[in-house]
C-alpha positions in Angstrom: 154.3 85.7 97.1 152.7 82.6 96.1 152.1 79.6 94.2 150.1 78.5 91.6 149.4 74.3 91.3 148.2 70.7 91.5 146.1 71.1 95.3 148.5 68.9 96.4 151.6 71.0 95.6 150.6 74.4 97.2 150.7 73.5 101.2 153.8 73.0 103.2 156.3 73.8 100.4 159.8 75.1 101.0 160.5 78.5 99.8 163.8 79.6 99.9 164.3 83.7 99.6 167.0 85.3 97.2 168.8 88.1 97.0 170.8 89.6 94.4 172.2 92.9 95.2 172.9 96.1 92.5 176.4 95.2 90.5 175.9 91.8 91.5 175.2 88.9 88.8 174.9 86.4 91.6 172.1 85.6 93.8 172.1 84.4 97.7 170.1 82.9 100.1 168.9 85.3 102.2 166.0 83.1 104.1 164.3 80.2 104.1 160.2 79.4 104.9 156.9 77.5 104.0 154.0 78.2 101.8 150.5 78.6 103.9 147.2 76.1 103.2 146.6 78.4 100.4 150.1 78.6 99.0 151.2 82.2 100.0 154.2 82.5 101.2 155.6 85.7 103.5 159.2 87.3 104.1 160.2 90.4 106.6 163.6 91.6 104.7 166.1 94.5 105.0 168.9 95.2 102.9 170.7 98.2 103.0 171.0 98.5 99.6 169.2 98.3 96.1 168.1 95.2 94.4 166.4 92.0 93.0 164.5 89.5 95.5 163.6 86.2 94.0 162.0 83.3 95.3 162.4 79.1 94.7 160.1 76.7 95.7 162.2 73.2 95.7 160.7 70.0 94.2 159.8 67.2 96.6 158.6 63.7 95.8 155.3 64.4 93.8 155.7 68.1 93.0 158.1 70.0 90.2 160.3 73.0 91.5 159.2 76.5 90.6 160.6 80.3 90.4 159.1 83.4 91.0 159.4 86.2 89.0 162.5 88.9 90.0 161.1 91.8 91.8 163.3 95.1 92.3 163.5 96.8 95.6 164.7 100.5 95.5 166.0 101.3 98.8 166.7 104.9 99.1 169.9 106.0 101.6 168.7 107.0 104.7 169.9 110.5 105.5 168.9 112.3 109.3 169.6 116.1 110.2 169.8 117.8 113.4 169.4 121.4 114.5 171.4 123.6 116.8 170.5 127.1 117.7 171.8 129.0 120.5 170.1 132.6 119.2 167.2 132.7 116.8 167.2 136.3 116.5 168.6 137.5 112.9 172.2 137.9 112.5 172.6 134.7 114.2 174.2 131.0 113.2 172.8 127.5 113.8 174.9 124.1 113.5 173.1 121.4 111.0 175.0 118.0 111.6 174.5 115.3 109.2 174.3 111.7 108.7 174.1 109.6 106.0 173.1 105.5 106.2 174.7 103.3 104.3 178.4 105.0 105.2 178.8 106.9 102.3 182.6 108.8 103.3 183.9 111.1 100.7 180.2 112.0 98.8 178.7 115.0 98.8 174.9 116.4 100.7 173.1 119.7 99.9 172.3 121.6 102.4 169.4 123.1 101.0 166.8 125.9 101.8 163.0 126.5 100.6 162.2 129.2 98.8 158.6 130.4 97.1 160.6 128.9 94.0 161.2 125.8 95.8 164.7 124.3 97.0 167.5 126.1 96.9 171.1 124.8 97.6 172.6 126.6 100.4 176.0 124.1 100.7 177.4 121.5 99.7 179.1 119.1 102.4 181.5 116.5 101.9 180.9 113.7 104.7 183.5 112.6 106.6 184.9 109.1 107.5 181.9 108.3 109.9 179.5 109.9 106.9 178.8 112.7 108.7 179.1 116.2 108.1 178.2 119.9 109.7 177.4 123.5 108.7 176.7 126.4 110.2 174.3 128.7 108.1 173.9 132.3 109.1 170.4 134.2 108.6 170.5 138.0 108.5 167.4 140.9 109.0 165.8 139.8 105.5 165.4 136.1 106.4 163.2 137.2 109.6 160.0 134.7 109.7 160.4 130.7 109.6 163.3 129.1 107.9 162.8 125.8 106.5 166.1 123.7 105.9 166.8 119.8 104.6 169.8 117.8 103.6 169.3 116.0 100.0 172.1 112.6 99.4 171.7 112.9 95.3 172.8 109.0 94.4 176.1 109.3 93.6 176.2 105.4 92.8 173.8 102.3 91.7 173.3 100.9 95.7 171.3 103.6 96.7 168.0 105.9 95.6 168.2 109.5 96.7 167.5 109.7 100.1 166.6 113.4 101.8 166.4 114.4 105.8 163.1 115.4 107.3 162.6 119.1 107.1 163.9 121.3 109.8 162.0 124.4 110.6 162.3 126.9 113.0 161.7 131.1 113.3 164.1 134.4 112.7 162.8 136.6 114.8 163.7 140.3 114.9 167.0 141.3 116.9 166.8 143.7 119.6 167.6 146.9 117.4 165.3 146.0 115.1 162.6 145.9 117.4 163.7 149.2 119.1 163.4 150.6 115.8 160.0 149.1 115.0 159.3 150.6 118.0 160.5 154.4 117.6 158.7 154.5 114.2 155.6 153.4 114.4 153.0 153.5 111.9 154.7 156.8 110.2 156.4 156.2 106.9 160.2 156.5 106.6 162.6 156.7 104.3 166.8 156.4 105.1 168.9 157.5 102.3 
């Protein structure tokens, strides 16, 4: 931020950060600092949760006290994914663990799958008392090629944006019989019925 004043009132002044968190109607002090030659002033803040920062600049002999303007901070929950496969051939199952930062025990994540239509939900997860959770999605012959998968935390309160994992993408490649079957037949058309 900065201030705006009298020459003599914008160097050296005490700025003292604020924070009011969501639900709160109270703010507190979250940091204190000094206003540049030029009257800018400069905070590195993390809060885990959504918000209002505000600054005060405090009066001193010759110069009047002054408020900034309330400025909203969205944070979004932070939500990681991990992937587990043991096979990638189709017919086989991978493990998809979960987090989900701020501790959020007792909500519910999508597991969710992209599709040409876009997201899909594949399962819902209820995290545990650590906010974690795990799944273990099976892919069969018609989901041969690359399989993208996420986890989506859809805010379930005021203290947090949605927050969604990084994408996790791997292959389904064709199982042995498949192949031994691609094999036997070729280019010739075939028809089972």
């Amino acid at each position: 931020g900065s201030i705006a004043a009298d020459p003599g009132c914008i160097a050296g002044r005490s700025v003292t950060l604020q924070w009011q968190p969501a639900g709160s109607s109270a703010f507190s002090d979250v940091a204190t600092g000094t206003t540049a030659a030029d009257g800018s002033f400069t905070f590195v803040q993390t809060q885990p949760h959504t918000g209002r920062y505000g600054a005060t600049i405090l009066a001193d002999a010759s110069c009047l006290a002054s408020t900034t303007n309330q400025a909203l901070v969205t944070v979004r929950a932070m939500v990681d994914a991990a992937l587990v496969a043991g096979s990638n051939e189709a017919g086989s199952c991978v493990e998809v663990s979960t987090s989900v930062l701020p501790e959020r025990p007792g909500q519910i994540v999508e597991l969710q799958r992209r599709t040409r239509q876009g997201w899909r939900l594949i399962e819902p997860l209820t995290l545990d008392s650590a906010s974690q959770a795990l799944a273990s999605p099976c892919f069969a012959s018609d989901d041969v090629g690359v399989v993208r998968l996420r986890v989506r935390w859809v805010a379930q309160d005021a203290l947090n944006a949605t927050g969604t994992s990084p994408v996790l993408a791997f292959e389904v490649s064709k199982a042995p019989w498949m192949l031994a079957i691609d094999n036997a037949i070729g280019t010739r058309r075939v028809s089972v019925a």
